[in-house]
N, C-alpha and C positions, 0 to 999 in steps of 0.2 A: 504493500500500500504506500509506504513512506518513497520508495522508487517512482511508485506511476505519480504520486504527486510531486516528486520533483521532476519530472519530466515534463507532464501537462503543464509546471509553471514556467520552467525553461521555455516552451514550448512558445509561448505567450510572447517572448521578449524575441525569441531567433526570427519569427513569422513576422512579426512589429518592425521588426530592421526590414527583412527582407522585402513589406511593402515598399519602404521608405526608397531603397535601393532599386525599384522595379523600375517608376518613371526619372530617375534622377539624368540620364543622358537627355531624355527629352527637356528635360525642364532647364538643361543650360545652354540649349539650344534657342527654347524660348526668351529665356534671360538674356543671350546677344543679339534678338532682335531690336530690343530695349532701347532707349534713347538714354542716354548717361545721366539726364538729369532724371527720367522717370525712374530708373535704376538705384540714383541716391534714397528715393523715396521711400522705396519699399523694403520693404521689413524682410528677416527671415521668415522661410515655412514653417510656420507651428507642428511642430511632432513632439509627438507623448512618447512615455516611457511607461511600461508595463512596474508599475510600482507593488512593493511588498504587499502593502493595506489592501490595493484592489487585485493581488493573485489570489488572498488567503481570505479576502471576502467572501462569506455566502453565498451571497446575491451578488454576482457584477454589475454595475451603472456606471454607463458611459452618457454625460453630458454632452450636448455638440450647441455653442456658442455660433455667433454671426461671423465676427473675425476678429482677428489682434486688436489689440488696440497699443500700439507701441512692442514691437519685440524685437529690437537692435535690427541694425541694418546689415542687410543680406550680401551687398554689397564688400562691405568691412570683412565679413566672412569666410567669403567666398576669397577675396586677395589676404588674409592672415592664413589659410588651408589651403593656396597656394600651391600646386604639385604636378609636377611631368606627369604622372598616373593619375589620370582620371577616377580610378577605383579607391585610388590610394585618400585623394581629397575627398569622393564621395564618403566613404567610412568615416575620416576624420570629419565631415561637419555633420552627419549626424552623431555620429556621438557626442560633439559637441551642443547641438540643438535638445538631445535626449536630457542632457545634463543641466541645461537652462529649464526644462523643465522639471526634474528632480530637483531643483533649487529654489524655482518658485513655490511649487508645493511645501518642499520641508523649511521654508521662511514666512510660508502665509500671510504676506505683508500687503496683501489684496484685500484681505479677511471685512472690512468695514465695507466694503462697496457691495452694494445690492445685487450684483453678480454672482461674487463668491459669496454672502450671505443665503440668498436664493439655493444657491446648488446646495453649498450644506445643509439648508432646511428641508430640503426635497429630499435629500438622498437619505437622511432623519427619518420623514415618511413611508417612503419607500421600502427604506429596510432597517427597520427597526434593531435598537440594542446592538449597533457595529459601530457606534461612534459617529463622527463625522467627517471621514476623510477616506472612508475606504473608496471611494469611486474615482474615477481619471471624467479624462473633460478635453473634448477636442473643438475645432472648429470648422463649422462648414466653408467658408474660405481661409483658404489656408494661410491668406499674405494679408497686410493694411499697406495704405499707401499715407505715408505723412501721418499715421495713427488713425485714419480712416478708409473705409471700405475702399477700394482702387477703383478708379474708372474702368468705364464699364469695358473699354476692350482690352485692358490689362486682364483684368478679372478673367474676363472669358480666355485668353490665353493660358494665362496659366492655369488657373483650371481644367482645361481641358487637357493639356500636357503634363499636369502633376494631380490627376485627380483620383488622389489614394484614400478619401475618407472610407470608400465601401471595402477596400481592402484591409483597411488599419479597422474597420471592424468586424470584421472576419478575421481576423488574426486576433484581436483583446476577447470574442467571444461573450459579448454583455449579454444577463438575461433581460436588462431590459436597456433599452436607450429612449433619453429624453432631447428633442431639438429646442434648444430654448431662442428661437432663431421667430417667434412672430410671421404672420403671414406675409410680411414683405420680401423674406424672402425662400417664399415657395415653387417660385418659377429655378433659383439655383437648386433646391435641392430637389427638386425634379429633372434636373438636366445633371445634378451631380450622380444620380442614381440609374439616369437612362442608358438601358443597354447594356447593366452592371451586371454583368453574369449571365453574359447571351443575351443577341437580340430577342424583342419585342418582350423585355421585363419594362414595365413598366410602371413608376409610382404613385402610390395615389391615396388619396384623405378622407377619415370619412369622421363623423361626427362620432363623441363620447355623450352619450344619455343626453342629457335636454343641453348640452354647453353647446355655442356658436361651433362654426365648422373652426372661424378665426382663434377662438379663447382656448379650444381643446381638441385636438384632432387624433386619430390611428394612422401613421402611416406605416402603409402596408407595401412591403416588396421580397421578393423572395428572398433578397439579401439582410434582409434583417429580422431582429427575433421577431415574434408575434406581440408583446409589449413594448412599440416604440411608440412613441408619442410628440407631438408638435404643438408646443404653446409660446405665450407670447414669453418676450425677455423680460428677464427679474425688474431691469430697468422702465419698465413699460408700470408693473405696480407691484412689488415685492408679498402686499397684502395679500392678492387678488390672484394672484398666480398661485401663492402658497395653496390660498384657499381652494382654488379652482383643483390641481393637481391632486390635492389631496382627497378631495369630492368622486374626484374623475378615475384614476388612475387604480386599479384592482389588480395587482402581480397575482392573486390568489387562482385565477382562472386557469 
């Protein structure tokens, strides 16, 4: 027993890189399209680390946010990791991105903002008696531009050439995912999921008991568990969300 779960957890982090390293050629491809100054702008890709708390949770809960909002520049990165090997650089910045994320977690110095207050209250709900910190947290785009969403044909580039959320969730294995991503943006995570695991998968929303389709939704795709869900951002009404989520949302089924 103590073998198979240290394998299954290993399991969790080798799969977790190896998304990360799927579209990396492609994505520095897109990155020298880039205009130097849109390039200063932009942030690193946010990628997770399969942390201890959410291997040896009960219940995994993977959060999926709108996008960064400030995560060092990609740019700065990409010339400090520097290397005649391509593969060689590719390993080197994620592990260093892995570890920017290992560090925000274990400094929770986000903890006051209606973001991370949100997620830990939800994940509270959700799965009772594990504390508050067992779940990871990703983001449906993966970059910011200047600390804000990138315009709109940045976004669709790179997204499309680094678009590893349904991968990085097939590899963490959540029993349940929550999108705290608001219906403004349901058209990316419908095109972030289109075609995910063979043509004509396609994803779609459907209403939770009497809540708006907007306030609480199921989204439903072969690639993800059967408890995923789509409500607005904490920042939208920390109250209200809580409320709504905790009203709505049944793991028991």
């Amino acid at each position: 027993m103590s073998i198979r779960t240290y394998q299954d957890e290993s399991n969790l982090q080798f799969h977790l890189q190896a998304a990360y390293y799927e579209g990396w050629n492609r994505l520095v491809k897109a990155i020298d399209q880039l205009d130097l100054q849109d390039l200063e702008q932009l942030s690193n890709p946010f990628l997770v680390k399969a942390l201890p708390a959410y291997r040896k949770a009960k219940r995994r809960v993977l959060f999926v946010g709108q996008e960064t909002n400030g995560w060092d520049s990609f740019k700065i990165t990409l010339e400090t990791f520097r290397h005649t090997n391509e593969e060689m650089r590719r390993e080197n910045v994620v592990d260093f991105l892995q570890w920017m994320y290992e560090d925000l977690r274990h400094h929770r110095k986000y903890d006051h903002t209606p973001f991370w207050k949100g997620m830990r209250r939800l994940y509270q709900a959700i799965s009772p008696g594990e504390g508050d910190d067992g779940f990871l947290h990703s983001e449906l785009v993966r970059f910011d531009y200047a600390n804000k969403r990138p315009p709109q044909h940045i976004e669709e580039l790179l997204q499309r050439e680094y678009n590893i959320l349904p991968m990085e969730i097939a590899a963490l294995s959540p029993q349940a995912v929550v999108f705290l991503t608001g219906p403004d943006y349901d058209d990316r995570l419908r095109s972030t999921f289109h075609h995910a695991g063979g043509l004509g998968n396609t994803l779609s929303l459907e209403p939770v008991k009497d809540f708006s389709i907007n306030a609480l939704s199921r989204v439903i795709h072969p690639q993800l568990p059967y408890h995923t869900y789509r409500t607005y951002h904490p920042n939208y009404s920390l109250h209200y969300n809580e409320q709504t989520v905790n009203a709505g949302i049944n793991l028991t089924h």
